[in-house]
C-alpha positions in Angstrom: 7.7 -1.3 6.3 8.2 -2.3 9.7 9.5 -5.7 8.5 13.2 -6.1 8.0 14.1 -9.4 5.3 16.3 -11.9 6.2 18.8 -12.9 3.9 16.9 -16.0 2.8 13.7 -13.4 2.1 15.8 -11.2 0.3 17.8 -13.9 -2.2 13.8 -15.2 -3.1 12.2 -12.3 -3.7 14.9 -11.4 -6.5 14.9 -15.3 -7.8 11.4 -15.2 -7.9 10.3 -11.9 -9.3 8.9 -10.7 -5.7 8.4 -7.3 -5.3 9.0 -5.3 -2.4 5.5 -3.4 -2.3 3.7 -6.5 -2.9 5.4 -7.6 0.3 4.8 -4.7 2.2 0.9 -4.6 0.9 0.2 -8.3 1.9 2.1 -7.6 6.1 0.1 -4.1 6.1 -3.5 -5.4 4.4 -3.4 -9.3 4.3 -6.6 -10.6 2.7 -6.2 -13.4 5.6 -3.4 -14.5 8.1 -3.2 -17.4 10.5 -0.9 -17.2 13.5 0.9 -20.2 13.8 3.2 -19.6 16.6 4.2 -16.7 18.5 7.2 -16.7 17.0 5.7 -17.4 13.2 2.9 -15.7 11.0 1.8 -16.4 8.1 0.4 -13.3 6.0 -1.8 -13.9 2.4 -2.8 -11.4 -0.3 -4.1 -11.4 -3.6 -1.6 -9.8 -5.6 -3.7 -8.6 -8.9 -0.8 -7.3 -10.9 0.6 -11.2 -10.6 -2.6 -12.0 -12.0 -3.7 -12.7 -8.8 -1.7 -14.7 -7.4 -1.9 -15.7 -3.4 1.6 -14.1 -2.2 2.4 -16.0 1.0 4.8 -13.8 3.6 6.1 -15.5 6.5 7.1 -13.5 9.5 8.6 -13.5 13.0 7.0 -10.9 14.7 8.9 -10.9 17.8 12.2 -10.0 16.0 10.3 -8.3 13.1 11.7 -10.6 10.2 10.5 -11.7 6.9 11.5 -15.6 6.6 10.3 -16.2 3.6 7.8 -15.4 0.8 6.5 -16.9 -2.4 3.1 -17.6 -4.3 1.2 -20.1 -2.5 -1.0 -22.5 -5.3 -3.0 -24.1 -2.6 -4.0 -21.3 -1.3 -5.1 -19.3 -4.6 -7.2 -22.6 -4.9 -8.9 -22.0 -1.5 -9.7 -18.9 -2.6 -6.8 -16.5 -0.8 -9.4 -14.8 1.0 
């Protein structure tokens, strides 16, 4: 992954049961992303073996960071796709 975690990324992936390939699968084939910033993007996947669950990544990708990441309700309402 091209993607390095911050700290903050790293300590919520292991509180919340994240794991690393479903991270790597939603940056390399997100079912949608929105750039909100040029600084900020926000990447979404299905996750199937989370019983499809919208995984959420957010990333700098001037600096090549994972902020954050989590499962995003509103958006497995709106479909994740």
């Amino acid at each position: 992954m091209k993607y390095k975690l911050t700290q903050h990324a790293y300590d919520v992936i292991t509180s919340r049961e994240i794991h690393l390939q479903w991270i790597e699968l939603t940056v390399d084939n997100a079912d949608m992303y929105v750039v909100v910033s040029e600084i900020e993007v926000h990447f979404f996947k299905s996750i199937e073996e989370a019983s499809n669950k919208c995984l959420k990544v957010v990333a700098n990708p001037t600096n090549l960071k994972i902020i954050t990441t989590y499962f995003d309700r509103d958006m497995r309402k709106k479909g994740c796709k």
